[in-house]
C-alpha positions as CSV (number, residue, x, y, z in Angstrom):
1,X,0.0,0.0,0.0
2,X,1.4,3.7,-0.9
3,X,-0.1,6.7,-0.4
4,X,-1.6,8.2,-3.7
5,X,0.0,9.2,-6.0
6,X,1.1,13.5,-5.4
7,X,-0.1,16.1,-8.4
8,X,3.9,17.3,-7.9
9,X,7.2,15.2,-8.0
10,X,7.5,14.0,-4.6
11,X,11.0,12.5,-3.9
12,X,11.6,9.0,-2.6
13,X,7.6,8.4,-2.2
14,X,8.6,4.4,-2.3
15,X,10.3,4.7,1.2
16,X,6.8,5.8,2.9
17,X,5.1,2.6,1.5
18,X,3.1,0.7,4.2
19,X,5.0,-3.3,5.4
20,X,2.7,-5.6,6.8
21,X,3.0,-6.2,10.0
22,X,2.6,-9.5,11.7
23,X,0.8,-10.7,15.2
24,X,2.6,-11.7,18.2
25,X,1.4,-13.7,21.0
26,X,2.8,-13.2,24.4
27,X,2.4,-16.0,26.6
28,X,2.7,-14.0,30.0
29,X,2.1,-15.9,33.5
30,X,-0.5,-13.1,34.2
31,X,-2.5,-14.1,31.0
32,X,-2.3,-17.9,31.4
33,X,-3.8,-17.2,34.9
34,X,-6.7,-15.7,33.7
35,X,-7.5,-18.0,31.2
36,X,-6.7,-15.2,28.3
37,X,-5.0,-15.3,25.2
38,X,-2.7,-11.8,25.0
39,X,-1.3,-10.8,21.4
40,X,0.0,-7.6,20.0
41,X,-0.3,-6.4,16.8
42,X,3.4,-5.4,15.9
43,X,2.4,-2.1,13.9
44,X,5.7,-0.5,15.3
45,X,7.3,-2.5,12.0
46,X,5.4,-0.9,9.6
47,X,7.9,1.6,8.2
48,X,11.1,2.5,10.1
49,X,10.6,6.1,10.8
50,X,7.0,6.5,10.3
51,X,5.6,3.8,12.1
52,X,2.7,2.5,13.7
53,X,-0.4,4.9,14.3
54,X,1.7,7.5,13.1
55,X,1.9,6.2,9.3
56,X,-1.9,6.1,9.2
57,X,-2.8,9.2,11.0
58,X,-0.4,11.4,8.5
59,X,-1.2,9.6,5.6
60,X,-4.5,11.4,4.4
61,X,-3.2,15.0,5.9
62,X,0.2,14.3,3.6
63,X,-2.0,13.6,0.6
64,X,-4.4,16.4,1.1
65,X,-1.1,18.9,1.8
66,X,0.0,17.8,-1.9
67,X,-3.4,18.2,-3.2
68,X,-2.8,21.8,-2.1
69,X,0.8,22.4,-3.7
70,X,1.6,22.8,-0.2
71,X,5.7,22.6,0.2
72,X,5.9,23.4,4.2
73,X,4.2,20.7,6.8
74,X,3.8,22.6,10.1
75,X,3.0,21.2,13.7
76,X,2.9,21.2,17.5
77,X,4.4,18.6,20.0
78,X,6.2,18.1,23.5
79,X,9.9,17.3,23.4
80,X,9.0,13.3,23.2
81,X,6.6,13.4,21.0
82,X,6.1,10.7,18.4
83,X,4.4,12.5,16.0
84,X,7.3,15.5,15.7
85,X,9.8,12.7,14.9
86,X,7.0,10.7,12.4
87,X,6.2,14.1,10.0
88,X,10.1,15.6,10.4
89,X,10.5,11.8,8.8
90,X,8.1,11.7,6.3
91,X,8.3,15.1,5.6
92,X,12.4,14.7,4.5
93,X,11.1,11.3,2.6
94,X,9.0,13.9,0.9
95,X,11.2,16.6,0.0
96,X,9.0,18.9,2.1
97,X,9.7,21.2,4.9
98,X,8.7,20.9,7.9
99,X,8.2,23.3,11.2
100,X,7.6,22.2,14.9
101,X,6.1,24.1,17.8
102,X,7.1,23.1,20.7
103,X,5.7,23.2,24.0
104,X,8.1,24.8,26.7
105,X,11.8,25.9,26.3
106,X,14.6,24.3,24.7
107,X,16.9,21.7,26.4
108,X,20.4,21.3,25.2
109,X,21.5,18.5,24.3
110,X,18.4,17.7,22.5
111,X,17.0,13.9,23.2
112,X,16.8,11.5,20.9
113,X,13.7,12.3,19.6
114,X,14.0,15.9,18.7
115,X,17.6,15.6,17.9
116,X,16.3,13.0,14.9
117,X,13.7,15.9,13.8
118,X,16.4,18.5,13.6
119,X,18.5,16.2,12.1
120,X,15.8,15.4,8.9
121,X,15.6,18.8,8.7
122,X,12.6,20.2,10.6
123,X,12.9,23.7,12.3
124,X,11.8,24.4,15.6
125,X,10.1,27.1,17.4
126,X,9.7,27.0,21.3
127,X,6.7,28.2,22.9
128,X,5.8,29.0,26.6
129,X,3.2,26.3,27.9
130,X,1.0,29.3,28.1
131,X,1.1,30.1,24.8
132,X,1.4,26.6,23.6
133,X,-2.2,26.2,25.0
134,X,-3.5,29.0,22.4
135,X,-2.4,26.8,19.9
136,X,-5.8,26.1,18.1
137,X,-6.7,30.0,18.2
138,X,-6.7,32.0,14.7
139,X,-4.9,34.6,16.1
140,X,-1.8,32.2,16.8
141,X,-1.9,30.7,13.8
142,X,-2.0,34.0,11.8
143,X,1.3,34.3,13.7
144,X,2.9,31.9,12.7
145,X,1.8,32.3,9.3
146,X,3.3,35.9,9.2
147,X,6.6,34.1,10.4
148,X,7.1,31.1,8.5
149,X,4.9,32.2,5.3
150,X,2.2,29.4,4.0
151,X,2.4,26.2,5.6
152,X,0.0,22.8,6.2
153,X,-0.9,22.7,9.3
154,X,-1.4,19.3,11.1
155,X,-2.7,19.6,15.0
156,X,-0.7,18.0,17.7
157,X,-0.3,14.5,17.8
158,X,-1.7,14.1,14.0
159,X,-5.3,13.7,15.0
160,X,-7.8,15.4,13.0
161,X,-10.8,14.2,11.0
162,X,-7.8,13.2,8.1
163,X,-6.5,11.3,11.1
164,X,-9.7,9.2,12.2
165,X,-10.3,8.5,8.2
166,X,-6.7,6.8,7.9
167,X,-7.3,4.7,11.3
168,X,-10.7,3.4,10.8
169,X,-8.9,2.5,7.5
170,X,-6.0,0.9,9.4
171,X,-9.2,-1.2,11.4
172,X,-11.0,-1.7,8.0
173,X,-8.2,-3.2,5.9
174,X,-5.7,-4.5,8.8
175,X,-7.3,-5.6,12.3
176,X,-10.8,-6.7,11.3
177,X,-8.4,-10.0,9.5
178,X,-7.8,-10.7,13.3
179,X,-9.5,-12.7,15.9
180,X,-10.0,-10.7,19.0
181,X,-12.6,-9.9,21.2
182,X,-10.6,-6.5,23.2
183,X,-8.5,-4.3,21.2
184,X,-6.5,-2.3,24.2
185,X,-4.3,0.7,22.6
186,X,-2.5,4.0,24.1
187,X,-4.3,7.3,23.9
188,X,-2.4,10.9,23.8
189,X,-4.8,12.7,21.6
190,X,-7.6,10.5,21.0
191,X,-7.4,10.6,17.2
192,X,-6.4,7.1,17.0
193,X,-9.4,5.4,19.5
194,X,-11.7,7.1,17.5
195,X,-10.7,6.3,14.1
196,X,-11.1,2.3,15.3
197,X,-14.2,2.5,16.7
198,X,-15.5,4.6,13.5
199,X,-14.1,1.8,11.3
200,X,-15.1,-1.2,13.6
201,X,-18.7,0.7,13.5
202,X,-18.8,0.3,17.4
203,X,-18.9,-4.1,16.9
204,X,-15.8,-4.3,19.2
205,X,-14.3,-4.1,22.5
206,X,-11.9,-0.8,22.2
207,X,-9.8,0.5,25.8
208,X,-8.2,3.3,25.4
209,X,-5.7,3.7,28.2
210,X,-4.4,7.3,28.9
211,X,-0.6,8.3,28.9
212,X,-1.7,11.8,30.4
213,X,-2.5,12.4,34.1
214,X,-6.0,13.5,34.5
215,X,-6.4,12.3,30.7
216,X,-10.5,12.4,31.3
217,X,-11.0,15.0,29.0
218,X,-9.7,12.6,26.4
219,X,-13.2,11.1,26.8
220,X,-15.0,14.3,25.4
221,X,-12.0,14.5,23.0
222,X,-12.6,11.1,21.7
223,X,-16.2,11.9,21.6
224,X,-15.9,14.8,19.3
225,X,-13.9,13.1,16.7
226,X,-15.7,10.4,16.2
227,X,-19.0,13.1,15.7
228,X,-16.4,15.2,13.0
229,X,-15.5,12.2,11.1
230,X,-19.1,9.7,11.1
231,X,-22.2,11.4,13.2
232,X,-22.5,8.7,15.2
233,X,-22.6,7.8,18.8
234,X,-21.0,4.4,19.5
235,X,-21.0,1.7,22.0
236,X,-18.1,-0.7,23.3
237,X,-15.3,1.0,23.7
238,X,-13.9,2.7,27.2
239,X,-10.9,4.9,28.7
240,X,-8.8,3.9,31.5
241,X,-7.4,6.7,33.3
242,X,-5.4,4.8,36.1
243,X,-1.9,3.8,34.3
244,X,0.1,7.3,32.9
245,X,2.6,6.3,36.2
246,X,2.8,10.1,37.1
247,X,1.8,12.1,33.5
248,X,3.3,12.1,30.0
249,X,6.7,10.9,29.9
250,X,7.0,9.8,33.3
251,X,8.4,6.7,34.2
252,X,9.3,4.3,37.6
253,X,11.5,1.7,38.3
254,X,8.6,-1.0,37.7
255,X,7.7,0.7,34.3
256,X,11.1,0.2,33.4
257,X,11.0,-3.6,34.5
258,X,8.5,-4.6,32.7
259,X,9.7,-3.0,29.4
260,X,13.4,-4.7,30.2
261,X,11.2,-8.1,30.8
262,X,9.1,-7.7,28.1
263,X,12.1,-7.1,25.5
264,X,14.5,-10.0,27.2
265,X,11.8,-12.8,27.4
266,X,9.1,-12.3,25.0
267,X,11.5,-10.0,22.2
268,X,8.7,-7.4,22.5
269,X,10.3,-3.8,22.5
270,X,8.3,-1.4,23.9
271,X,8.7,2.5,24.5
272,X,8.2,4.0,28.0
273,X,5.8,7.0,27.0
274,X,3.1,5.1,25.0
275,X,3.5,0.8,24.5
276,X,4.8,0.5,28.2
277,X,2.3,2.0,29.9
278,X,-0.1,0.2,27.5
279,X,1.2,-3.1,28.2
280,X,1.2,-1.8,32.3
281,X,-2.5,-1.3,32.2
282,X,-3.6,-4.5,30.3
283,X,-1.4,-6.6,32.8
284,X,-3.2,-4.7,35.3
285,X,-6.4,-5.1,34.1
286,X,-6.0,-8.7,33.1
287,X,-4.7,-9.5,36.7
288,X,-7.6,-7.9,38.0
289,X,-10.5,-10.1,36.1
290,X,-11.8,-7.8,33.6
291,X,-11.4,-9.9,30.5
292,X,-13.6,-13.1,30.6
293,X,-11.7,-16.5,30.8
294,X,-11.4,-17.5,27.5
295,X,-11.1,-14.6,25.4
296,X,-8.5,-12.9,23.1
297,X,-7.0,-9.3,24.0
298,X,-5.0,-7.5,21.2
299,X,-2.8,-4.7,22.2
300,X,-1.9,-2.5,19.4
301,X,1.5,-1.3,19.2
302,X,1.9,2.3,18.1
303,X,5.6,2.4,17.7
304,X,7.7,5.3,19.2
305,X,10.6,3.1,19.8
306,X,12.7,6.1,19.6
307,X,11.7,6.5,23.0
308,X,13.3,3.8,24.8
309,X,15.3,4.4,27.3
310,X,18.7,3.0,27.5
């Protein structure tokens, strides 16, 4: 699968094309317990920069930037966001230039994951947390328009009605070939929950569990996406609140266990701001009886392995 085909001479649009990804199983002690089967849809090896949720949720906003002659991507992000690194990659595959707001002041050296954005070429422009907040008003986008000329925006984290279309694609095309009854995924913006319950039509389990402290706005979020993008109301899916171990980013000693474990004795690599915390919460929540003896759980993994910590 590729992206269509853009009315100007992209550069090196073969290296964004989509690999399918296979499904692991995870025979954990915690699942065997319970009487549950636990795999994980390994969508972090879906492109090596661009990967997992990330590759879906820019696909439709790159294609409706080129529909628009539009050389300059613009966007917003923390200084370990996922997204930032996904569009400064896709954006070099491109040939396009690409700008990132981001929230709070600059830390030298720059971490991985902004280091790799600078390093495809994206420029950066550091705004106060206050004034990061104003980031959806006119006035601050008029702004920035003044300063960096014409530009494509895309909102932070990727998620906009573009977003939701290319994951209830990714649910569409991808996960309804698999046999689960519980899809359990991470949730920063909400873009990606709602594009799988829009393309599973609300006919399955969805938990969304939150990598933000007091991440239950996320629920009204999720709410007003799926509206934008089908008018509908749907059943069956839920956010878990409980498992961002101390907000975005944030990590303990057991968090970083359990990824270690994970990667040593099952060959599952996770990342500490999104898949560990994922992985966290459904080991919680399997260990605490929610999924019926019996059943099939499929945690989906977003990539961001950039993230890891060494």
């Amino acid at each position: 699968m590729v992206w269509h085909q853009f009315h100007y001479n992209f550069q090196s649009l073969k290296n964004l094309t989509y690999n399918p990804t296979p499904v692991q199983e995870i025979a954990h002690p915690a699942a065997e317990s319970a009487g549950v089967r636990l795999l994980v849809k390994r969508e972090d090896l879906n492109h090596p920069y661009v990967s997992g949720n990330k590759w879906w949720k820019l696909k439709y906003n790159l294609t409706s930037a080129a529909d628009r002659g539009v050389l300059t991507l613009l966007t917003f992000g923390g200084a370990f966001s996922n997204h930032l690194y996904a569009t400064a990659a896709a954006a070099s595959a491109l040939n396009l230039k690409s700008i990132g707001i981001i929230r709070g002041e600059e830390t030298l050296p720059l971490n991985p994951t902004l280091q790799f954005a600078k390093d495809r070429g994206m420029i950066f422009k550091y705004v106060s947390r206050e004034q990061y907040r104003r980031k959806a008003e006119p006035e601050f986008i008029e702004k920035l328009r003044q300063e960096f000329g014409g530009f494509y925006e895309i909102p932070e984290g990727g998620s906009n009605i573009l977003a939701v279309k290319g994951c209830a694609e990714f649910a569409e095309r991808e996960l309804s070939k698999i046999d689960f009854d519980y899809l359990c995924l991470p949730v920063g913006t909400g873009g990606t929950i709602a594009g799988l319950i829009c393309g599973f039509h609300g006919k399955k389990n969805i938990i969304g569990i939150s990598v933000l402290k007091n991440g239950e706005f996320l629920q009204t979020e999720i709410i007003n996406h799926i509206r934008d993008f089908s008018a509908q109301v749907y059943p069956d899916w839920s956010l878990l609140t409980a498992y961002h171990l101390g907000g975005y980013a944030k990590v303990t000693n057991d968090l970083l266990l359990l990824i270690d474990e994970m990667k040593l004795v099952y060959d599952l690599p996770l990342d500490p701001v999104y898949t560990g915390k994922l992985v966290w919460g459904a080991l919680k929540e399997i260990e605490s009886g929610t999924f019926k003896r019996g059943s099939t759980i499929l945690l989906l993994h977003t990539g961001g392995l950039h993230g890891i910590v060494n």
